[in-house]
C-alpha positions as CSV (number, residue, x, y, z in Angstrom):
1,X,0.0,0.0,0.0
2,X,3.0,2.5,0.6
3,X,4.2,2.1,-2.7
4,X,1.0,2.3,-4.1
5,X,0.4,5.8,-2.6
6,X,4.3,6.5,-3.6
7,X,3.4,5.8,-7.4
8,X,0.2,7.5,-7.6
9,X,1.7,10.8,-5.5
10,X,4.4,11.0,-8.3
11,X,2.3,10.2,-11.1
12,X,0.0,13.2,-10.0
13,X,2.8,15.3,-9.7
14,X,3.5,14.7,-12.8
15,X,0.6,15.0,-14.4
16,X,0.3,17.9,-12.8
17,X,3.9,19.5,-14.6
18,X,2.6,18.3,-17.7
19,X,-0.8,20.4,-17.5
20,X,0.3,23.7,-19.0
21,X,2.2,21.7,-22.0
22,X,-1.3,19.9,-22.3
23,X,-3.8,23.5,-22.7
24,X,-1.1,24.5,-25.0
25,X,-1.3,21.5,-27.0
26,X,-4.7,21.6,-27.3
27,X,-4.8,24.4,-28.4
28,X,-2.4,23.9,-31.6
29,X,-5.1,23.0,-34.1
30,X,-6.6,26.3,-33.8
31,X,-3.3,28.0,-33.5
32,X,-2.4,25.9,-36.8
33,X,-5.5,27.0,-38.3
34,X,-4.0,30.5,-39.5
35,X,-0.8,31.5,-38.9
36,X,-1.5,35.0,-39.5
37,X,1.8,35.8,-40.6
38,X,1.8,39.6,-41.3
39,X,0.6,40.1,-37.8
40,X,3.0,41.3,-34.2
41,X,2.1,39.0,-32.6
42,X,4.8,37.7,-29.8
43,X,4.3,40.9,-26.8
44,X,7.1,40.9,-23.8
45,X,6.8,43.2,-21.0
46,X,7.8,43.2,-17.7
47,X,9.7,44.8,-14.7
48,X,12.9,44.3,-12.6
49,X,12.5,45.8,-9.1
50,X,14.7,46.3,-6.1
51,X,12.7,46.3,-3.0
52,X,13.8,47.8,0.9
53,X,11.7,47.5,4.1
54,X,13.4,48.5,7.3
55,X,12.0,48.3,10.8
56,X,10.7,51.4,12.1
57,X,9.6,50.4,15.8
58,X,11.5,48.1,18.0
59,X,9.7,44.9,18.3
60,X,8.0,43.9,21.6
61,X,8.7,39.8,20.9
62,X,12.4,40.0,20.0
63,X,13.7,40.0,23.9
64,X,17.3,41.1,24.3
65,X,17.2,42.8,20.5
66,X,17.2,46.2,19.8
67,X,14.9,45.7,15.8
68,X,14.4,49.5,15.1
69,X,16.8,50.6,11.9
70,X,17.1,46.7,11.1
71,X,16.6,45.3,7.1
72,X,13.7,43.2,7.5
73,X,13.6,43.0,3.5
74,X,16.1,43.4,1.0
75,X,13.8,41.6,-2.5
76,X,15.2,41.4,-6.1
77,X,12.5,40.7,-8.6
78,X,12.0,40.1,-11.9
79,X,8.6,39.9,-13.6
80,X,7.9,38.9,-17.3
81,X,4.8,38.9,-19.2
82,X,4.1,37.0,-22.7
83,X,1.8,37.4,-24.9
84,X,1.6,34.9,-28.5
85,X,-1.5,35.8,-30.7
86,X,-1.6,32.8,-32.6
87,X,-4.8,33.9,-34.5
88,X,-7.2,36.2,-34.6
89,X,-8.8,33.4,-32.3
90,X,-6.4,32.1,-30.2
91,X,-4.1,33.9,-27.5
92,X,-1.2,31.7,-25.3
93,X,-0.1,33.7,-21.8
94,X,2.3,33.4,-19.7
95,X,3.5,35.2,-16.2
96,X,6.4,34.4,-14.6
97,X,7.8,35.5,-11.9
98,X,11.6,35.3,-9.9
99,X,12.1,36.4,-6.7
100,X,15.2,36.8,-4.5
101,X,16.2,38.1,-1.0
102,X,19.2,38.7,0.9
103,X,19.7,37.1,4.3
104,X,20.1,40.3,6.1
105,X,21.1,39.7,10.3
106,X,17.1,41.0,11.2
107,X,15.6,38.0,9.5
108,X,19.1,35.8,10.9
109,X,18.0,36.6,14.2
110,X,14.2,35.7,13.7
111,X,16.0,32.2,12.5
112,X,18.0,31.9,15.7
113,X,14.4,32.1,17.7
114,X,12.5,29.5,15.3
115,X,10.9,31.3,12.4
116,X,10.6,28.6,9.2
117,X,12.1,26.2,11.2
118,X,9.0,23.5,10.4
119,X,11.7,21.8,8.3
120,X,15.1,23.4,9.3
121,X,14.6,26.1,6.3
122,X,16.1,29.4,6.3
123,X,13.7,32.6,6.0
124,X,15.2,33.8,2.3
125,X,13.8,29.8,1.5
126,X,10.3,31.3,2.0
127,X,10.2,34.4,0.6
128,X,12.5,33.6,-2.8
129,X,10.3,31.7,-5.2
130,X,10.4,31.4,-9.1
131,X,7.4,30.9,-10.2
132,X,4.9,30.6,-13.4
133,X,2.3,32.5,-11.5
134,X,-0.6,32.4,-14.8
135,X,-0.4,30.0,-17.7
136,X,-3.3,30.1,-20.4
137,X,-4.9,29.8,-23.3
138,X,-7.5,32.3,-24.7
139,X,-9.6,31.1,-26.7
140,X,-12.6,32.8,-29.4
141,X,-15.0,30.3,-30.0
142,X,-17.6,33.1,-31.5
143,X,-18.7,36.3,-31.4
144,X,-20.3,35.8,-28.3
145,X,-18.3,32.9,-26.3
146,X,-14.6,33.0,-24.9
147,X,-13.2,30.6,-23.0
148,X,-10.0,30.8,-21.0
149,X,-8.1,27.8,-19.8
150,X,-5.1,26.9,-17.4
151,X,-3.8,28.9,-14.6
152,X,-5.5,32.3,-14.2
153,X,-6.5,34.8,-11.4
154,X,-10.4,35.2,-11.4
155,X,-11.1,39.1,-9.9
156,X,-14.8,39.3,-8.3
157,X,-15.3,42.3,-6.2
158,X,-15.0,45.8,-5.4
159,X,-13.3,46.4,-2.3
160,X,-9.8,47.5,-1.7
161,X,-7.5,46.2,1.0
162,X,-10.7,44.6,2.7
163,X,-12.6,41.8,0.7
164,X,-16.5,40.8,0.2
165,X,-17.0,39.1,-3.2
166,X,-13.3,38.7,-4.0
167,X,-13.1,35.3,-2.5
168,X,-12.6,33.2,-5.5
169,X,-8.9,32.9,-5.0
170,X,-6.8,33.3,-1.8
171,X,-3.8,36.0,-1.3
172,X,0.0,35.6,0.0
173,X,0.5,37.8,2.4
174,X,3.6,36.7,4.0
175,X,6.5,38.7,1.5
176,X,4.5,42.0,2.4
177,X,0.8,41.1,3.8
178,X,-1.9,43.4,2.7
179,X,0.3,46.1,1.9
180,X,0.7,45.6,-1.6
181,X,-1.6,48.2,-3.5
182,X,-1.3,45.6,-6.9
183,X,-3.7,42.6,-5.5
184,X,-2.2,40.6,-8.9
185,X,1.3,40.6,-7.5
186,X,-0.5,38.6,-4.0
187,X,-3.4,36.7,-5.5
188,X,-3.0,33.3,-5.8
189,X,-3.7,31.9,-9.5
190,X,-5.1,28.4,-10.0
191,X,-6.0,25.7,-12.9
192,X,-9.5,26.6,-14.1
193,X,-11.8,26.5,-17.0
194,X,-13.7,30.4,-17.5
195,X,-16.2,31.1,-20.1
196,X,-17.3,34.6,-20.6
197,X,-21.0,34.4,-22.9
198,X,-21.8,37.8,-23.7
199,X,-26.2,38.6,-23.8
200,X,-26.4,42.0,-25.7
201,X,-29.6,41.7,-25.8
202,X,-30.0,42.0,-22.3
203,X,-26.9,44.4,-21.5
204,X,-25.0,42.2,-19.9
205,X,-22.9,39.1,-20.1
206,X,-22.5,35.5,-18.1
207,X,-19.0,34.3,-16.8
208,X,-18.5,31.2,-15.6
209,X,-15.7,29.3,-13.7
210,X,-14.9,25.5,-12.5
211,X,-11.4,24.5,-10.8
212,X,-11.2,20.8,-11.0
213,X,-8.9,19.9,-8.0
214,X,-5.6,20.4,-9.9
215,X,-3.6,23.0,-8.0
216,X,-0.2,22.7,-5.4
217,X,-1.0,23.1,-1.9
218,X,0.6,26.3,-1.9
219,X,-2.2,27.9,-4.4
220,X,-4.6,27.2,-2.0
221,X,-6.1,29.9,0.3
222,X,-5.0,33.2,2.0
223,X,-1.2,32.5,3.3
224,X,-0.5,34.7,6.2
225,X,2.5,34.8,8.3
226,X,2.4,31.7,10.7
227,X,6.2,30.9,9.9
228,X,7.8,33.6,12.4
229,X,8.9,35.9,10.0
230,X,9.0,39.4,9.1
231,X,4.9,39.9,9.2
232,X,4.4,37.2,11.8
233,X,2.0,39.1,14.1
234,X,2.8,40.1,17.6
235,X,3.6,38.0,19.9
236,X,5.0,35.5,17.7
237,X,7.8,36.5,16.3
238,X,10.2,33.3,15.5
239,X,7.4,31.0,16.3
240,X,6.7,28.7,13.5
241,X,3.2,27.4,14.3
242,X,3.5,24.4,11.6
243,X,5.7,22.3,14.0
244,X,2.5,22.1,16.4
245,X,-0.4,22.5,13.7
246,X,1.1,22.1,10.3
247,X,-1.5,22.7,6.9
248,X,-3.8,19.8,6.2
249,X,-4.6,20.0,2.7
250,X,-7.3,16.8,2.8
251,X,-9.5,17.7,5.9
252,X,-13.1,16.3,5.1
253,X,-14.4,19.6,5.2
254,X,-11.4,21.5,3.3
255,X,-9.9,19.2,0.5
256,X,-7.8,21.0,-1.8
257,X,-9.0,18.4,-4.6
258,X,-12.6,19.0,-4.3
259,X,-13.9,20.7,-7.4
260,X,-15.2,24.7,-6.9
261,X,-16.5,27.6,-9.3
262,X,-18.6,29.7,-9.5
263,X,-21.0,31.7,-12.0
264,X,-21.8,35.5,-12.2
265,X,-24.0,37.8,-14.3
266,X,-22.7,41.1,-15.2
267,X,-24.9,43.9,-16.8
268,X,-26.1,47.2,-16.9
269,X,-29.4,48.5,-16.2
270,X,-29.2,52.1,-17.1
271,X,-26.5,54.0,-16.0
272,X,-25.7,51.3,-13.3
273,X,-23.1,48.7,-13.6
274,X,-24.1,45.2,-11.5
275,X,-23.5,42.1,-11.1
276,X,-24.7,39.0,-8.9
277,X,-22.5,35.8,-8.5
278,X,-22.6,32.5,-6.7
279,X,-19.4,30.5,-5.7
280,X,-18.2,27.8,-4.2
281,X,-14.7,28.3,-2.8
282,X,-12.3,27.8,0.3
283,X,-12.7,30.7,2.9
284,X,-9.9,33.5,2.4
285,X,-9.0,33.0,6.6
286,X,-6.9,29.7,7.5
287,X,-8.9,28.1,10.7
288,X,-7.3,25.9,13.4
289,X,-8.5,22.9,13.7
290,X,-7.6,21.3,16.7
291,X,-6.2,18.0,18.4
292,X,-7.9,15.2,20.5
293,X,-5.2,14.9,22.6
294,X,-2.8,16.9,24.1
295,X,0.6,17.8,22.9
296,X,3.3,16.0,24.7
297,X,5.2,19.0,25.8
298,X,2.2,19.6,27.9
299,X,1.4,16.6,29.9
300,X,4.2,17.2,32.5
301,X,1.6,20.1,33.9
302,X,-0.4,19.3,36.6
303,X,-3.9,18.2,36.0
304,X,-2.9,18.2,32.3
305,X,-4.3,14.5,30.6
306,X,-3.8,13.1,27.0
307,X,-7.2,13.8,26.2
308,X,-7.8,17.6,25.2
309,X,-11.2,17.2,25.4
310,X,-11.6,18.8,22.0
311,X,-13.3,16.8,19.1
312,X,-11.7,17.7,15.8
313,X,-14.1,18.3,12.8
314,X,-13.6,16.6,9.3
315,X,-11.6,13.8,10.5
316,X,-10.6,11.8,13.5
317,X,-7.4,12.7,14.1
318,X,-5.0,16.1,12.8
319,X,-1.8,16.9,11.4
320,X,0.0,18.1,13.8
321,X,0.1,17.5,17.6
322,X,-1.9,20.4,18.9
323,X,-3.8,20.4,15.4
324,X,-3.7,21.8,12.0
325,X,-4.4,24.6,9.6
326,X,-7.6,24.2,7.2
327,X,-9.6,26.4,4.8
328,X,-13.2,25.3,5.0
329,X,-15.1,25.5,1.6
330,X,-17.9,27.9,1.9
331,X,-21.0,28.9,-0.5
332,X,-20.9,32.7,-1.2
333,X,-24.0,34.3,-2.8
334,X,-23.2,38.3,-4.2
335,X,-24.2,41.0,-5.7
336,X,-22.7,44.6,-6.7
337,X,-23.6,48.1,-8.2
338,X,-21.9,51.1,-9.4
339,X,-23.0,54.5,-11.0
340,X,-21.6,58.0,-11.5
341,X,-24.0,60.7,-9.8
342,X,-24.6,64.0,-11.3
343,X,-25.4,65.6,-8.5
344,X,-22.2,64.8,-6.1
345,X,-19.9,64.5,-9.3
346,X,-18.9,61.0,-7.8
347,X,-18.9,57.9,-8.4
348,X,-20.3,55.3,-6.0
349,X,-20.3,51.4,-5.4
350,X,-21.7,49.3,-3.1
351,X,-21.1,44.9,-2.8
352,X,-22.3,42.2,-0.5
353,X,-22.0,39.0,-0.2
354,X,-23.9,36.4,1.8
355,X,-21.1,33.9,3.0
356,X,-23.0,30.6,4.7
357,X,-21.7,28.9,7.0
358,X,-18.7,31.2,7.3
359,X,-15.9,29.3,10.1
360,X,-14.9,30.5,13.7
361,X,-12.6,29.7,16.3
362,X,-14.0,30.2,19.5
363,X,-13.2,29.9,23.4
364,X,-14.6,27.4,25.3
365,X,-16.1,28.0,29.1
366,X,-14.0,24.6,29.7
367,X,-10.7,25.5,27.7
368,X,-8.2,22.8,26.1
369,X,-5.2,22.5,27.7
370,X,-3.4,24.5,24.8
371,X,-6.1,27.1,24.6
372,X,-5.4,27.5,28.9
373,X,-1.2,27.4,28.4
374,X,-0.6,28.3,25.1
375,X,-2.7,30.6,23.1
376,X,-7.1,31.1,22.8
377,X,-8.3,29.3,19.7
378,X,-7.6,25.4,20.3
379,X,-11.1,24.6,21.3
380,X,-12.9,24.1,17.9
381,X,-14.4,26.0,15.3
382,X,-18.1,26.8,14.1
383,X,-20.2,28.1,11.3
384,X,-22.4,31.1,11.4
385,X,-24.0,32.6,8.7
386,X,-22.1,36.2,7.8
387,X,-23.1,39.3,5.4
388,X,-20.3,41.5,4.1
389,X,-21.0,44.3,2.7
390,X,-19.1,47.7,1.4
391,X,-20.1,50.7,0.4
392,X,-17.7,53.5,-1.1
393,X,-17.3,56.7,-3.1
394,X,-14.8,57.8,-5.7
395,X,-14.2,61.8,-6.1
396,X,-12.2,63.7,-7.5
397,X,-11.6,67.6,-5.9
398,X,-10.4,70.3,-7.4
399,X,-9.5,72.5,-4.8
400,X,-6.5,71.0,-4.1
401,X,-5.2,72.5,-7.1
402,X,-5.7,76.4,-5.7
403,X,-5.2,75.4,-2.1
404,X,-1.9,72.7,-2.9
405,X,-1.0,73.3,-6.5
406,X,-1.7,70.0,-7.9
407,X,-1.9,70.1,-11.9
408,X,-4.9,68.1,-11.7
409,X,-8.1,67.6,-9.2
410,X,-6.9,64.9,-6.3
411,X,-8.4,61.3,-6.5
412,X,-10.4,60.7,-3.4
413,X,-11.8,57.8,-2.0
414,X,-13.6,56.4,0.7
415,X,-15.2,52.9,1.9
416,X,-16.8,51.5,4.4
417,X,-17.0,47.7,5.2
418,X,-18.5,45.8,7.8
419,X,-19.4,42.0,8.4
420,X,-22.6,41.0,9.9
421,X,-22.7,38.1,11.8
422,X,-26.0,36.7,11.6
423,X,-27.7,34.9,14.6
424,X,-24.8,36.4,17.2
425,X,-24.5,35.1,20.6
426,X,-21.7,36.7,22.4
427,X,-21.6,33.7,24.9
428,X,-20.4,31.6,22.2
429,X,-16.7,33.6,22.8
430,X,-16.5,34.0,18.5
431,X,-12.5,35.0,18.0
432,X,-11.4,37.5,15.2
433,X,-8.4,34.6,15.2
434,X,-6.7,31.8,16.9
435,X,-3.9,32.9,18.7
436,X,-5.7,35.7,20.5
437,X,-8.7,36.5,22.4
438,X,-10.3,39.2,20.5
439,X,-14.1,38.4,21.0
440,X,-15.7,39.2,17.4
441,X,-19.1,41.3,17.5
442,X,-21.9,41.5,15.8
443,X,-20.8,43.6,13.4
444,X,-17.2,45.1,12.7
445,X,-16.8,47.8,10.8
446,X,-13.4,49.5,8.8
447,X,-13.4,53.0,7.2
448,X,-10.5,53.3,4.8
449,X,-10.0,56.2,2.7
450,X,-7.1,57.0,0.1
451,X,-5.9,60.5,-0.8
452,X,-4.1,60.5,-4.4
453,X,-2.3,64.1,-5.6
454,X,-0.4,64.8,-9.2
455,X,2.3,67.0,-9.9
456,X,4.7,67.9,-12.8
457,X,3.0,66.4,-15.2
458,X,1.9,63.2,-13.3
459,X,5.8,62.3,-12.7
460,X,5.4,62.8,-8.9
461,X,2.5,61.2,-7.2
462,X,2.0,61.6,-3.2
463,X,-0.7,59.6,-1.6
464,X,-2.2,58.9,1.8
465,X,-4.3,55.8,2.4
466,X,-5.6,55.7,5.8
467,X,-7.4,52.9,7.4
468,X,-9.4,52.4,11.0
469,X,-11.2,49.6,12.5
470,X,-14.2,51.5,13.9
471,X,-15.9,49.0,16.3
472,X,-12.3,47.8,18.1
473,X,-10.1,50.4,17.5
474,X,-6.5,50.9,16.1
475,X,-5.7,51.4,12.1
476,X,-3.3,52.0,9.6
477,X,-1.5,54.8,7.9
478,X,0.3,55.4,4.2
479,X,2.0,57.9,3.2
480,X,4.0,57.8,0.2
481,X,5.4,59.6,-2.8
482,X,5.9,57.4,-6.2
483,X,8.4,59.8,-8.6
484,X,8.4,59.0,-12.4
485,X,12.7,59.3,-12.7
486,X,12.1,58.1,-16.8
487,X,10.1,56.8,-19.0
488,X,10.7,53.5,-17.9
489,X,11.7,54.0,-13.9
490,X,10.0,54.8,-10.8
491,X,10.8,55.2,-7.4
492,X,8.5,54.8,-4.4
493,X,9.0,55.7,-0.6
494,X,6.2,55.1,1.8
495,X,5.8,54.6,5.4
496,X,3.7,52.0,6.7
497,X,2.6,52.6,10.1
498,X,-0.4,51.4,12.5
499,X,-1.4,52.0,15.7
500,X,-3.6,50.2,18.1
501,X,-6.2,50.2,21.6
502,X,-4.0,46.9,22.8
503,X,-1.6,44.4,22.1
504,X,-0.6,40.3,23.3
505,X,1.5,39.7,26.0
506,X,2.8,36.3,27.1
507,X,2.3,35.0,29.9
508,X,4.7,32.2,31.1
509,X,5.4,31.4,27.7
510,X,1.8,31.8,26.5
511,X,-1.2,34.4,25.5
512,X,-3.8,34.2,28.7
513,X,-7.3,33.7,28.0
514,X,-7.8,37.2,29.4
515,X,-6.6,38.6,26.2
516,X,-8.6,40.7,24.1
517,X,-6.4,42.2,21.3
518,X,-8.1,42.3,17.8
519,X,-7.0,43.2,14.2
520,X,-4.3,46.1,14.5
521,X,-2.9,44.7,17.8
522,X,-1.6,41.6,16.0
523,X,0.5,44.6,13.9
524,X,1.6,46.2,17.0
525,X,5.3,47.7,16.4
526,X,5.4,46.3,13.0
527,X,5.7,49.3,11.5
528,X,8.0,49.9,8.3
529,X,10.1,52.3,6.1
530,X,9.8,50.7,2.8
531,X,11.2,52.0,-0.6
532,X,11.3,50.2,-4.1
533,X,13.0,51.3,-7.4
534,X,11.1,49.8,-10.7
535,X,12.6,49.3,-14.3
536,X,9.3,48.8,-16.5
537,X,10.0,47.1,-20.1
């Protein structure tokens, strides 16, 4: 039976390699078809970027180190882009992607306390990657019907920085969290079939998506920082979680072969731009799914037994000792609406999406051994029903260009977001997280807002983007400048900074249950002086 399971696991990686050869093959006929000689059509573009964080704040989890002024992240990329037009019917894409990072002594030191240690890996192991990030084929079967096949990113939603609808795909937010103002550059692509059917004769077009099951673990859901390193969140710096709860990827209620998709309807009805979707996909937030028994370094505590008294969900046992990291698959029903209004010179947009059966760590009145010594979170997880919704409004100002001499009126935007969760019951101790004891409410709300200013001639672009968590407290702040140096360089400095009502500390070695820190807490003292330098070809 081993060597079955040997053979088969190869011969799905392998089949699994051979997958992008295979859409391209398939394509051939109708690339064959016309060669459409007279044309351009073989497109390159790219960039190669040089990227610089440093550590603003010294950290509060780094004991006996002094992190302010440290190099948390010295990144060389290089991003290329092709495009083949076979025929006026066929398109082959590719993006790749290469990334590499210096070991600089700030990210040694988070080695020396445990960070990626899971499997005796160095922290430049995690964050360099070279990578074909989207691989297709576009395909014009007729005037009405495109289909697109192989690995793509599918983009449902409105919202920035905080998502609704945009659940399709998860994000990697472990190079540079949810900092990154291009989503593309985090969003995970996977294998799918899409078809786009356009209905002009009722305004509006059907797109619909399927992934069969194909994809590498690491496609699959929102990646945040769990290994120790540069964004791991206060108070768990070094701390890599996997050696206690590694990912399971076959968890009965969140296999990573199990087929989703999803279908939407885009239209207009008016002046109005909408849309309303269903999908099936894996929940953007890993869960922890914990252990039936308790972890060995545990058991010398008195009153401590082998039994955790915690029943794990999708399977009898987990992967790790104290348990393991799923993403549940969840049903996700939305809608969305834009329009430009005459009458404020603005444009707004509004989204929700009905996510059932949304998943929640929670606190038990009885806590598990590691929830009591360790950290809240280890007592189970539960479904309850939640609405996201967002509202916002695009405007541009022209005062700024009396008042601040901008060449142009400044870009403003503001949104609000807030999830609902439905049937609340505060007694059942909800967490915003595992890890910490943030209680979730009823409804959280964030209010983000960006400010976006031109000058000479759009070459030199300062912007603001401000960010606050309205029903805990704490937030974020922006500011950067992005200067034009060439046609083909830019240079960006920002600042990213937060502030918070709150923050973890340990307790003999762990996070009481007493704690209470939410969102911005987890980013306490994380804040960073980052600068990049862009060659666009």
């Amino acid at each position: 039976m081993k060597q079955h399971t040997t053979k088969f696991t190869r011969r799905s990686r392998l089949c699994r390699a051979l997958i992008p050869t295979a859409v391209m093959v398939a394509a051939s006929p109708l690339v064959l078809a016309d060669d459409n000689r007279g044309e351009d059509r073989f497109y390159v573009d790219g960039y190669l970027r040089e990227e610089v964080s440093v550590n603003a704040k010294n950290w509060q989890d780094t004991p006996d180190y002094n992190d302010k002024g440290k190099v948390s992240m010295a990144r060389t990329t290089l991003r290329l882009n092709l495009d083949f037009k076979a025929n006026d019917a066929v398109t082959l894409v590719a993006k790749g992607r290469a990334a590499k990072e210096f070991n600089t002594p700030f990210l040694r030191h988070l080695e020396s306390m445990g960070a990626n240690s899971y499997r005796d890996k160095k922290l430049t192991d995690l964050y360099n990657d070279v990578d074909l990030r989207e691989w297709y084929a576009d395909i014009k079967a007729s005037d009405r019907v495109k289909f697109r096949i192989g690995k793509q990113q599918i983009v449902w939603g409105e919202t920035d920085f905080f998502v609704a609808n945009d659940l399709a795909q998860g994000y990697d937010n472990v190079w540079r969290s949810f900092l990154e103002p291009a989503n593309e550059e985090l969003r995970k692509g996977n294998i799918i079939l899409k078809t786009n059917i356009d209905v002009p004769e009722a305004n509006g077009g059907i797109e619909a998506f399927i992934r069969p099951g194909w994809d590498r673990k690491r496609d699959i859901g929102t990646e945040i920082d769990v290994y120790g390193g540069r964004w791991s969140s206060q108070p768990y710096a070094g701390v890599d979680f996997r050696n206690i709860d590694p990912y399971a990827w076959h968890n009965a209620k969140a296999d990573i072969d199990r087929k989703t998709g999803g279908v939407r309807w885009s239209g207009m009805a008016g002046d109005t731009n909408y849309s309303v979707s269903w999908m099936r996909t894996f929940y953007n937030s890993p869960i922890m799914n914990p252990s039936p028994t308790t972890p060995v370094f545990l058991l010398g505590i008195p009153g401590v037994g082998a039994a955790s008294g915690v029943t794990p969900t999708g399977g009898a046992t987990t992967a790790g000792s104290a348990g393991e990291i799923i993403y549940p698959i969840v049903n996700v029903v939305g809608a969305t609406a834009s329009r430009y209004a005459e009458m404020a010179d603005a444009v707004f947009s509004a989204e929700v999406a009905f996510i059932k059966d949304a998943p929640f760590n929670f606190a038990a009145a009885t806590p598990s051994p590691m929830t009591q010594y360790i950290a809240p979170g280890f007592d189970g997880w539960k479904t309850r029903n939640v609405v996201a919704a967002m509202a916002r409004m695009d405007k541009n100002f022209a005062f700024t260009q009396s008042l601040l001499g901008t060449e142009k009126p400044m870009f403003f935007s503001v949104q609000l977001f807030d999830k609902w969760i439905r049937n609340f019951d505060e007694n059942e101790n909800l967490l915003y997280s595992v890890g910490w004891g943030g209680r979730a409410k009823r409804h959280n709300t964030l209010v983000t807002t960006i400010f976006d200013l031109s000058y000479d001639n759009g070459r030199i672009h300062p912007q603001l983007v401000l960010g606050s968590d309205v029903t805990n407290g704490g937030g974020f702040y922006i500011p950067s400048v992005t200067t034009q140096l060439s046609k083909n360089v830019r240079w960006k400095v920002e600042y990213d900074g937060f502030w918070d009502n709150g923050y973890a500390r340990t307790v003999h070695g762990g996070v009481p249950g007493s704690d209470r820190t939410t969102l911005f807490g987890y980013l306490h003292h994380r804040d960073q002086i980052y600068t990049s330098l862009t060659y666009q070809f």
